[in-house]
PABA-114177 format. One record per residue: x, z, y of N, C-alpha, C, O, CB in turn; residue in three letters; residue number from 0. Coordinates in pm, whole numbers. Glycine has a CB too. Layout:
BEGIN
n_X:X	n_Z:Z	n_Y:Y	ca_X:X	ca_Z:Z	ca_Y:Y	c_X:X	c_Z:Z	c_Y:Y	o_X:X	o_Z:Z	o_Y:Y	cb_X:X	cb_Z:Z	cb_Y:Y	residu:ALA	num:NUM
...
//
This chain:
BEGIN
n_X:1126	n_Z:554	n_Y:-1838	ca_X:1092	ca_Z:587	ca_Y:-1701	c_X:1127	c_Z:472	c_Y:-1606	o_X:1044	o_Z:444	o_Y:-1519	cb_X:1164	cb_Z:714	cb_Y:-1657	residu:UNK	num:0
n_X:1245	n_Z:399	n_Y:-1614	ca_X:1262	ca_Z:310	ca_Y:-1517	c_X:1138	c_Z:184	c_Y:-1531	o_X:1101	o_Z:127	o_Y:-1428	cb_X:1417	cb_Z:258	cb_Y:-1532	residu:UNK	num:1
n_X:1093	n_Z:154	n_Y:-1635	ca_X:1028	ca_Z:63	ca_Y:-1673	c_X:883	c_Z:95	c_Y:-1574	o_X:828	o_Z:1	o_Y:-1516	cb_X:1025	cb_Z:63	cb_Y:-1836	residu:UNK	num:2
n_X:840	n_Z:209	n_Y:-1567	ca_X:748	ca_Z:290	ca_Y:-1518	c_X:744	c_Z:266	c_Y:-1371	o_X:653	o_Z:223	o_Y:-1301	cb_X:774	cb_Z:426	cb_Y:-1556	residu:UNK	num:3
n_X:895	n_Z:314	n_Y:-1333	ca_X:947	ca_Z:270	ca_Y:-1173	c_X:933	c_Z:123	c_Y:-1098	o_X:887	o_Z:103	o_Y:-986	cb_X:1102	cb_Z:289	cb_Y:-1172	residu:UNK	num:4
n_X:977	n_Z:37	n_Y:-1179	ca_X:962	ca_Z:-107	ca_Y:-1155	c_X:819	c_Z:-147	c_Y:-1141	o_X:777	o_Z:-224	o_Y:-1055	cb_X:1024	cb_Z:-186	cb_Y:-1266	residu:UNK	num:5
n_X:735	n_Z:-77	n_Y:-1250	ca_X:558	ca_Z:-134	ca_Y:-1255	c_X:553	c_Z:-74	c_Y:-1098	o_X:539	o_Z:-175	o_Y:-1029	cb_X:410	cb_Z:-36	cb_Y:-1405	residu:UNK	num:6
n_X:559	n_Z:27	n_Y:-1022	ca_X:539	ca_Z:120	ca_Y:-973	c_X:562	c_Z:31	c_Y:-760	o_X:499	o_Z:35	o_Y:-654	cb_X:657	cb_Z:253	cb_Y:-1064	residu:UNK	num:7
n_X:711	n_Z:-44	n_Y:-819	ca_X:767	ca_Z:-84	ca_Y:-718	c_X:704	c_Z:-254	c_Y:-691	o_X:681	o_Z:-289	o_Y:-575	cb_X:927	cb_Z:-61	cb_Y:-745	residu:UNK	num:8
n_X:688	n_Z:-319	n_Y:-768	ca_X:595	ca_Z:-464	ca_Y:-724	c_X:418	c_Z:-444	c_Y:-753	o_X:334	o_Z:-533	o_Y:-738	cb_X:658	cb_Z:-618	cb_Y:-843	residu:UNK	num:9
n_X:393	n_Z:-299	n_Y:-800	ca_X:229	ca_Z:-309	ca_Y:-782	c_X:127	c_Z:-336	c_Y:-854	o_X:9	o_Z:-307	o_Y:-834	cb_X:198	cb_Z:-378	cb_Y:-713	residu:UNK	num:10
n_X:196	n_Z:-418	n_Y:-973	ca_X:134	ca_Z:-466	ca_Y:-1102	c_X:96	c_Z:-391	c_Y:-1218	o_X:174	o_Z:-385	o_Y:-1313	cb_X:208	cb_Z:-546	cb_Y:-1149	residu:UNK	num:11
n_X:-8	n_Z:-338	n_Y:-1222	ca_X:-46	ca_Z:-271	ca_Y:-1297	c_X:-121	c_Z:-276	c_Y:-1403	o_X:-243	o_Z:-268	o_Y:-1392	cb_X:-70	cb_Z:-221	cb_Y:-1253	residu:UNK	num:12
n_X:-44	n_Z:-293	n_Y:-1550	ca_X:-198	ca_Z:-358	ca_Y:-1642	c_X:-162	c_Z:-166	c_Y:-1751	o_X:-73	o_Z:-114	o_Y:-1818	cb_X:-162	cb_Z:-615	cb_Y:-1794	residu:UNK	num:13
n_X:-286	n_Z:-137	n_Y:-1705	ca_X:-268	ca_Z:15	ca_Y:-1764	c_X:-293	c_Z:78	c_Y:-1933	o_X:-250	o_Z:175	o_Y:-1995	cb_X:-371	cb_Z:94	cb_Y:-1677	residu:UNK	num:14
n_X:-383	n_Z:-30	n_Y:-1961	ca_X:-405	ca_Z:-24	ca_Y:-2095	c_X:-257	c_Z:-35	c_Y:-2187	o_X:-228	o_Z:46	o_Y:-2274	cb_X:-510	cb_Z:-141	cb_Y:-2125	residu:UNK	num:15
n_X:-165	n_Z:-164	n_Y:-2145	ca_X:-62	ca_Z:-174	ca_Y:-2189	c_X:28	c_Z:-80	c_Y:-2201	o_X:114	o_Z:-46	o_Y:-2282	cb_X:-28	cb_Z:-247	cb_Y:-2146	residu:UNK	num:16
n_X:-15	n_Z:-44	n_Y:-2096	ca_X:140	ca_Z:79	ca_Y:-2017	c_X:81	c_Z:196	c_Y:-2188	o_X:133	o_Z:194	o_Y:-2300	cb_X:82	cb_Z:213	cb_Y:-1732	residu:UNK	num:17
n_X:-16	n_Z:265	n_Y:-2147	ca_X:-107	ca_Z:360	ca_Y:-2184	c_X:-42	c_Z:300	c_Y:-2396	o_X:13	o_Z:384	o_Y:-2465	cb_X:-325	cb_Z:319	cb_Y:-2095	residu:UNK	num:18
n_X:-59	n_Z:203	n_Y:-2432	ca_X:-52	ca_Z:194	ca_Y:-2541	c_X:93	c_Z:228	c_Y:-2571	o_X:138	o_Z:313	o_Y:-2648	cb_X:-103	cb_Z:80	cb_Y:-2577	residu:UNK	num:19
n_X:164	n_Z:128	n_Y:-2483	ca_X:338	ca_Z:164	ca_Y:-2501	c_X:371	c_Z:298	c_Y:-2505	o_X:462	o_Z:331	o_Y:-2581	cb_X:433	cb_Z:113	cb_Y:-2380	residu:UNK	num:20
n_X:313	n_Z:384	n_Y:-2436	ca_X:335	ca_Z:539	ca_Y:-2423	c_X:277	c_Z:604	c_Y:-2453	o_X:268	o_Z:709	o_Y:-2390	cb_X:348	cb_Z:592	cb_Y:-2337	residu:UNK	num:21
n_X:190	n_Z:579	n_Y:-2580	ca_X:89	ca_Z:677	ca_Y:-2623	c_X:105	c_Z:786	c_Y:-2673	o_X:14	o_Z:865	o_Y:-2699	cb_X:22	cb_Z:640	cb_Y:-2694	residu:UNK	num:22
n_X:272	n_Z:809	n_Y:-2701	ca_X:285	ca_Z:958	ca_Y:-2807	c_X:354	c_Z:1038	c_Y:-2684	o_X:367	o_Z:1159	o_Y:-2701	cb_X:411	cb_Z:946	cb_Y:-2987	residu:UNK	num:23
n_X:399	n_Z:982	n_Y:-2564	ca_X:468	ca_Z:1084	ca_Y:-2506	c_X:388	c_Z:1086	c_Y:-2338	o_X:386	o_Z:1011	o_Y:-2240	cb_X:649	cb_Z:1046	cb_Y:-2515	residu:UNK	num:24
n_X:334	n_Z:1203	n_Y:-2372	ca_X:271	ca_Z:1247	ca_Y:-2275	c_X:322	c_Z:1278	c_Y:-2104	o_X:248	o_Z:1271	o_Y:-2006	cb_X:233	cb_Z:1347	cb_Y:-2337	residu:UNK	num:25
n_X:420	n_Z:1301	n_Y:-2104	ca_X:511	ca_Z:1360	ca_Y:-1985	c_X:558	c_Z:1236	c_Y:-1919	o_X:602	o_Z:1250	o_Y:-1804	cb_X:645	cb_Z:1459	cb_Y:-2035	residu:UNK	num:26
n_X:557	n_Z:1083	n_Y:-1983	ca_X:560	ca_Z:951	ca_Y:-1966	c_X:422	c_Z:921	c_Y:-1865	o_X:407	o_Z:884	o_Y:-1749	cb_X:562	cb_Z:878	cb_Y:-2117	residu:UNK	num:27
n_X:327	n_Z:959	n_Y:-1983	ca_X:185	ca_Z:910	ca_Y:-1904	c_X:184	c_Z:991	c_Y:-1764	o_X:183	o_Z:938	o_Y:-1653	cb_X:28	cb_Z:955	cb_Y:-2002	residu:UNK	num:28
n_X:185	n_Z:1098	n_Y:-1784	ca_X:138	ca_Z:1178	ca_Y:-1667	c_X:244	c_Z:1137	c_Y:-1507	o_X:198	o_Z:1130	o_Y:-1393	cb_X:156	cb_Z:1360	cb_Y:-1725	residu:UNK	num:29
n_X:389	n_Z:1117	n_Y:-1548	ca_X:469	ca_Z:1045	ca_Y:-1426	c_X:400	c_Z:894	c_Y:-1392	o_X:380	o_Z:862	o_Y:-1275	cb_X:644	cb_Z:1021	cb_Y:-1474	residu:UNK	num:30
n_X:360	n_Z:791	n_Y:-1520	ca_X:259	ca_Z:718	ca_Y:-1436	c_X:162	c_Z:726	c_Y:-1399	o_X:127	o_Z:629	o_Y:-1333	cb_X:234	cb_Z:647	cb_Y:-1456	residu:UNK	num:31
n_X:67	n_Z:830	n_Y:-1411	ca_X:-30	ca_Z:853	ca_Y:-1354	c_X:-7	c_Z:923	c_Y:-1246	o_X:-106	o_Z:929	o_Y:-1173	cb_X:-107	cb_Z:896	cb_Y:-1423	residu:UNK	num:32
n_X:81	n_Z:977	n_Y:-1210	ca_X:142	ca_Z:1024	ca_Y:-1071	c_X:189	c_Z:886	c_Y:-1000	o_X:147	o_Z:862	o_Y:-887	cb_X:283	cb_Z:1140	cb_Y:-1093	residu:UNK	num:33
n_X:278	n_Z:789	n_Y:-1068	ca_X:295	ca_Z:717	ca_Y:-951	c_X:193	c_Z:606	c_Y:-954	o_X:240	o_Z:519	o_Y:-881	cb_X:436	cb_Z:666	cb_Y:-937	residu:UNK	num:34
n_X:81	n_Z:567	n_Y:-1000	ca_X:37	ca_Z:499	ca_Y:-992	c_X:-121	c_Z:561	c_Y:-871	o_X:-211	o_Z:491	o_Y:-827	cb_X:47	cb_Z:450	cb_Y:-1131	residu:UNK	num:35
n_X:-104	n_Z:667	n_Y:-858	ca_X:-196	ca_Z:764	ca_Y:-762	c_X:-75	c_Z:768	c_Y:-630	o_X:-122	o_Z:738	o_Y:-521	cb_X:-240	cb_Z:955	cb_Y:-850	residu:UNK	num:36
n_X:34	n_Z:794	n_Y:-633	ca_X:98	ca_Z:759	ca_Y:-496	c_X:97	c_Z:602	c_Y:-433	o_X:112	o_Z:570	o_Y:-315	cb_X:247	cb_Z:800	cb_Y:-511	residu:UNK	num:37
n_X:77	n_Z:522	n_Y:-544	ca_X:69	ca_Z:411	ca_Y:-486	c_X:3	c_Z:318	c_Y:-436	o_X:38	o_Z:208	o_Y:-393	cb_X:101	cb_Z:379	cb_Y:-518	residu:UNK	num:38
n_X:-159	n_Z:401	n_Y:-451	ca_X:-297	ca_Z:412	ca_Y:-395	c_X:-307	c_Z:459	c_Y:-281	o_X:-373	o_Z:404	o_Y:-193	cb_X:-377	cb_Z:481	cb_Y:-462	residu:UNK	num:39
n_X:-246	n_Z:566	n_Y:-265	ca_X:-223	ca_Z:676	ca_Y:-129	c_X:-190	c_Z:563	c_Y:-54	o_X:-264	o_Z:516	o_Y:32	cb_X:-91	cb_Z:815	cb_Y:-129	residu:UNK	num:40
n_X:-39	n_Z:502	n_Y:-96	ca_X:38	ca_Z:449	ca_Y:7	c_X:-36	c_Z:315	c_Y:49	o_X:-23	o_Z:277	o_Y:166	cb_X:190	cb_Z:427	cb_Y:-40	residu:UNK	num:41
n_X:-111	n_Z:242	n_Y:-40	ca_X:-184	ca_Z:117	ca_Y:-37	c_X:-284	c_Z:151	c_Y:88	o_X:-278	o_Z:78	o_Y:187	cb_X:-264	cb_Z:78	cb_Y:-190	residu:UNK	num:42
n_X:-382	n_Z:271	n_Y:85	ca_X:-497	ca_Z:338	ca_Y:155	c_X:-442	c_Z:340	c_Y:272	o_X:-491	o_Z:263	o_Y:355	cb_X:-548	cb_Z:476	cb_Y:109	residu:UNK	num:43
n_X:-329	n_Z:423	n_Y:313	ca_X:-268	ca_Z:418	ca_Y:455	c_X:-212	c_Z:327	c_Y:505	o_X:-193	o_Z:365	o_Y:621	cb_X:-190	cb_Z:493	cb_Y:478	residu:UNK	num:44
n_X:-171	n_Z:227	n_Y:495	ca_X:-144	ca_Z:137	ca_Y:517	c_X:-253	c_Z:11	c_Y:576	o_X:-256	o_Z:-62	o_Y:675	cb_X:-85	cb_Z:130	cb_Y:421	residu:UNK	num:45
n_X:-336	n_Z:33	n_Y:457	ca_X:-471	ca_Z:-35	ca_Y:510	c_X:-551	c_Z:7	c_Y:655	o_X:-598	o_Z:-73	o_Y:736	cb_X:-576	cb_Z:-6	cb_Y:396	residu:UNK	num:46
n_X:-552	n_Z:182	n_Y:663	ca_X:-612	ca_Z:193	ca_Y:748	c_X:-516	c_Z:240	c_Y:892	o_X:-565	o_Z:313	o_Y:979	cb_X:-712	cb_Z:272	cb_Y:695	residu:UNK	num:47
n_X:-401	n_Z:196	n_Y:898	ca_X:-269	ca_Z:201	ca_Y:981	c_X:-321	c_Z:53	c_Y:1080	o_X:-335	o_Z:43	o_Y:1202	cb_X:-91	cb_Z:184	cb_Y:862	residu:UNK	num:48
n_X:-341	n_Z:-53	n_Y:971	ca_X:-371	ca_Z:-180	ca_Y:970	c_X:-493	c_Z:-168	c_Y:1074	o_X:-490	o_Z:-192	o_Y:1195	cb_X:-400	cb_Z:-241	cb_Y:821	residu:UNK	num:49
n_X:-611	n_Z:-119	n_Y:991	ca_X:-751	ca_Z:-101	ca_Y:1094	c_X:-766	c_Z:-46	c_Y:1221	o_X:-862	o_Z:-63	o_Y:1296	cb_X:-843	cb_Z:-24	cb_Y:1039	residu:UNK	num:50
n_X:-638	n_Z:40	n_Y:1249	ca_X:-627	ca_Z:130	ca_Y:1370	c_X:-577	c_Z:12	c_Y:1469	o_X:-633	o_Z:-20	o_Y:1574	cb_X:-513	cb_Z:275	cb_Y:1351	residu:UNK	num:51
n_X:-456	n_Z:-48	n_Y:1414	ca_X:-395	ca_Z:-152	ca_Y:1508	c_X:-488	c_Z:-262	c_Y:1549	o_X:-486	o_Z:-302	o_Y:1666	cb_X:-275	cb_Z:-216	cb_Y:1443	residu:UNK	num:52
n_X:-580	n_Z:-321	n_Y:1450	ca_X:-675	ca_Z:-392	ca_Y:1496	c_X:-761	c_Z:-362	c_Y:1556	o_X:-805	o_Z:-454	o_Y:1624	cb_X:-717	cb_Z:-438	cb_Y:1437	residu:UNK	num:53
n_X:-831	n_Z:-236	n_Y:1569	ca_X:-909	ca_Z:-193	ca_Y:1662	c_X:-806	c_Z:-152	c_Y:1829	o_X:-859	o_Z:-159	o_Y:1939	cb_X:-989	cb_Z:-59	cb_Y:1581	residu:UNK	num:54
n_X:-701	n_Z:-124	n_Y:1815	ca_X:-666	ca_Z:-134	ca_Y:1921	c_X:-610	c_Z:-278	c_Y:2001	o_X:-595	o_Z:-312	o_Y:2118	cb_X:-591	cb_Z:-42	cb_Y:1912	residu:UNK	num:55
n_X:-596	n_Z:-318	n_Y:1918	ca_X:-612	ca_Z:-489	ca_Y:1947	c_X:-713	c_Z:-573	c_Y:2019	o_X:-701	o_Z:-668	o_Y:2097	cb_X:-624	cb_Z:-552	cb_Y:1831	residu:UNK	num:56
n_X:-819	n_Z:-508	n_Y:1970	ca_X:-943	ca_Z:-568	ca_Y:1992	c_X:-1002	c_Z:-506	c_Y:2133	o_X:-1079	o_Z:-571	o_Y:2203	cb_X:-1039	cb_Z:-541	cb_Y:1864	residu:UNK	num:57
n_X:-962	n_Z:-387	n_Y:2163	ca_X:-954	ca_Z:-330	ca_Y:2269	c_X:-879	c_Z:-378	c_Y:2374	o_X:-928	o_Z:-379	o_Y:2487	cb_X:-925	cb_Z:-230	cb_Y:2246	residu:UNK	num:58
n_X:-729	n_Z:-430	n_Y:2345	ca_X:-676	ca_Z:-495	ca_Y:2441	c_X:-736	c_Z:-675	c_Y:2491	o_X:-714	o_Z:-737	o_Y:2595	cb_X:-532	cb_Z:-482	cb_Y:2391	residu:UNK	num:59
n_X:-813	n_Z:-713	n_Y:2371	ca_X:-851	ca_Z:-850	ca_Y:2411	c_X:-988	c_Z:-832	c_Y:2499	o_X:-1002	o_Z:-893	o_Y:2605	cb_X:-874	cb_Z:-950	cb_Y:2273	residu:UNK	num:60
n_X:-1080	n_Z:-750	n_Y:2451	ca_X:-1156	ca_Z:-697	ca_Y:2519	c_X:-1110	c_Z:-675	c_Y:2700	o_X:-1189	o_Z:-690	o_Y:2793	cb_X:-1177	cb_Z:-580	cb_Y:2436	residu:UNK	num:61
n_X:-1029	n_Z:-654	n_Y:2706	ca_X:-958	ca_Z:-606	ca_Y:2875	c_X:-872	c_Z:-695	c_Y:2887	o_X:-777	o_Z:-662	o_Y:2959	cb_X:-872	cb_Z:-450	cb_Y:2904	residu:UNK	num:62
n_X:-864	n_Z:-865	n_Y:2815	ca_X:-753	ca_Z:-991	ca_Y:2859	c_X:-632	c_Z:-880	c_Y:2904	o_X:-622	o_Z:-859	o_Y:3025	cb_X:-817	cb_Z:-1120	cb_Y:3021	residu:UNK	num:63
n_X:-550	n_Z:-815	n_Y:2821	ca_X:-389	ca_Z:-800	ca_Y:2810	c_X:-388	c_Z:-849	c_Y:2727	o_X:-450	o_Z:-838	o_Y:2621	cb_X:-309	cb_Z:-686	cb_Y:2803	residu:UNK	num:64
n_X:-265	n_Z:-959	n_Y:2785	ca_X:-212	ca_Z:-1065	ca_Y:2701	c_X:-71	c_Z:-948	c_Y:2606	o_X:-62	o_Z:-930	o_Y:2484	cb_X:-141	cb_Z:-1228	cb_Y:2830	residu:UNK	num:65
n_X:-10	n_Z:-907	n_Y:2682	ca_X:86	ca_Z:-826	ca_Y:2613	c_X:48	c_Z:-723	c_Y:2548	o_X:128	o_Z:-727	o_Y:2454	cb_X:172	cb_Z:-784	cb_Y:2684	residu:UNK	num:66
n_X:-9	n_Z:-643	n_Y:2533	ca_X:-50	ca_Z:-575	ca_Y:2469	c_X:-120	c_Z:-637	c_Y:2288	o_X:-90	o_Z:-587	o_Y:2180	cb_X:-130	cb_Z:-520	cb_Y:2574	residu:UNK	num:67
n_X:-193	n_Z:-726	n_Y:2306	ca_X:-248	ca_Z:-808	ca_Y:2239	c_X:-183	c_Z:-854	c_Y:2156	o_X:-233	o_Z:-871	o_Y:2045	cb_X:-293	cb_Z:-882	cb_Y:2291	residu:UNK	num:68
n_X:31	n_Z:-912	n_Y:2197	ca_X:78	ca_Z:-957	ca_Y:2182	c_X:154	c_Z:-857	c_Y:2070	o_X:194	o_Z:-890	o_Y:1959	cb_X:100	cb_Z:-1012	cb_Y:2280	residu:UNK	num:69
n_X:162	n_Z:-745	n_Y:2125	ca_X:261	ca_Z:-634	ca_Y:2083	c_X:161	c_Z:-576	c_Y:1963	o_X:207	o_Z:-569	o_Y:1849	cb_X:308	cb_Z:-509	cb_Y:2222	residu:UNK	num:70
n_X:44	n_Z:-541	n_Y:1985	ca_X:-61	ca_Z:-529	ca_Y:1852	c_X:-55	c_Z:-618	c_Y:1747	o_X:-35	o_Z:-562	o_Y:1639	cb_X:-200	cb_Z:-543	cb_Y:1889	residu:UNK	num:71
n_X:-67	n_Z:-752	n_Y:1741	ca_X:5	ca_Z:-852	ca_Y:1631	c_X:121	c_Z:-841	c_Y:1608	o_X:125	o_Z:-784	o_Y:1499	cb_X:3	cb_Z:-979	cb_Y:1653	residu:UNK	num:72
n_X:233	n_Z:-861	n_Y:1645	ca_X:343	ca_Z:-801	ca_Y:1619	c_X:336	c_Z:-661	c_Y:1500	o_X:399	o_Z:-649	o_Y:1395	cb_X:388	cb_Z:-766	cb_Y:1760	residu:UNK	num:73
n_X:275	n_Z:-602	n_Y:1540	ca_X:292	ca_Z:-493	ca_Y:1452	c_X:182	c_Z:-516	c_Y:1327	o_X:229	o_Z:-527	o_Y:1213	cb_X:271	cb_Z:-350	cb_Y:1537	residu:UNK	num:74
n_X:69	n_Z:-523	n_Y:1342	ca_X:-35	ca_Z:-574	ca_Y:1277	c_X:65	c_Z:-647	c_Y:1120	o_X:76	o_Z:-611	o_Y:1003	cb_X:-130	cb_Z:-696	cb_Y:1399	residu:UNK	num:75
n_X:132	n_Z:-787	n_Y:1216	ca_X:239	ca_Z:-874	ca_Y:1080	c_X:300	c_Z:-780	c_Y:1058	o_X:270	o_Z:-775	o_Y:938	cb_X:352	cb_Z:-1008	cb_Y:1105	residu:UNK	num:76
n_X:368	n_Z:-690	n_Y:1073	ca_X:494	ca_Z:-595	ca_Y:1021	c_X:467	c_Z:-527	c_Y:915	o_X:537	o_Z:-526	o_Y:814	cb_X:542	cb_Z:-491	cb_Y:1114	residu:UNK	num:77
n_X:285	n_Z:-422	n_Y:944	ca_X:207	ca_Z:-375	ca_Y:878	c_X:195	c_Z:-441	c_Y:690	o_X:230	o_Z:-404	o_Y:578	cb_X:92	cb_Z:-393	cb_Y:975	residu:UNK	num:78
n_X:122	n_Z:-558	n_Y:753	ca_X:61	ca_Z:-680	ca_Y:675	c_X:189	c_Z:-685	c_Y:572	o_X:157	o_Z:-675	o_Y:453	cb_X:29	cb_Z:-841	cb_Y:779	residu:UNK	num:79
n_X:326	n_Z:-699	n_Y:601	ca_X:436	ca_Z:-767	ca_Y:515	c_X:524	c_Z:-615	c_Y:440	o_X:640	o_Z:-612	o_Y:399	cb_X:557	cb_Z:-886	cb_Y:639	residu:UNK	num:80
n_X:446	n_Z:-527	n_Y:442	ca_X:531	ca_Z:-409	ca_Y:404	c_X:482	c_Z:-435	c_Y:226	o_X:525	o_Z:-359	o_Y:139	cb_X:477	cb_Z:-231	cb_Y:500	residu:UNK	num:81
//
């Protein structure tokens, strides 16, 4: 399981491998196939957390606020580095 956790925690996923290493124990597969589906979720929201801030970004350049603009990148990088 920890081995599972680690694939889980840097993102790297080569599944065939995983899938061969764990082929007799099922209750193995199915926790990575759980976390490898949460970590899609979390990838998806993030992305579109990302798209929200840029559209409100784009809204503030649209109306020259410089601060606002400023404070949207700001977060945008924060987003970006998670």
């Amino acid at each position: 399981m920890l081995q599972a956790e680690q694939i889980a925690k840097i993102g790297i996923i080569n599944y065939s491998k995983i899938v061969s290493a764990y082929s007799g124990d099922s209750r193995s597969l199915r926790d990575i196939e759980r976390m490898i589906k949460s970590y899609e979720r979390r990838c998806s929201s993030i992305k579109e957390d990302i798209y929200n801030l840029q559209e409100r970004k784009l809204y503030y350049q649209n109306n020259n606020d410089e601060i606002n603009i400023l404070k949207y990148e700001d977060q945008i990088e924060k987003k970006k580095s998670i």
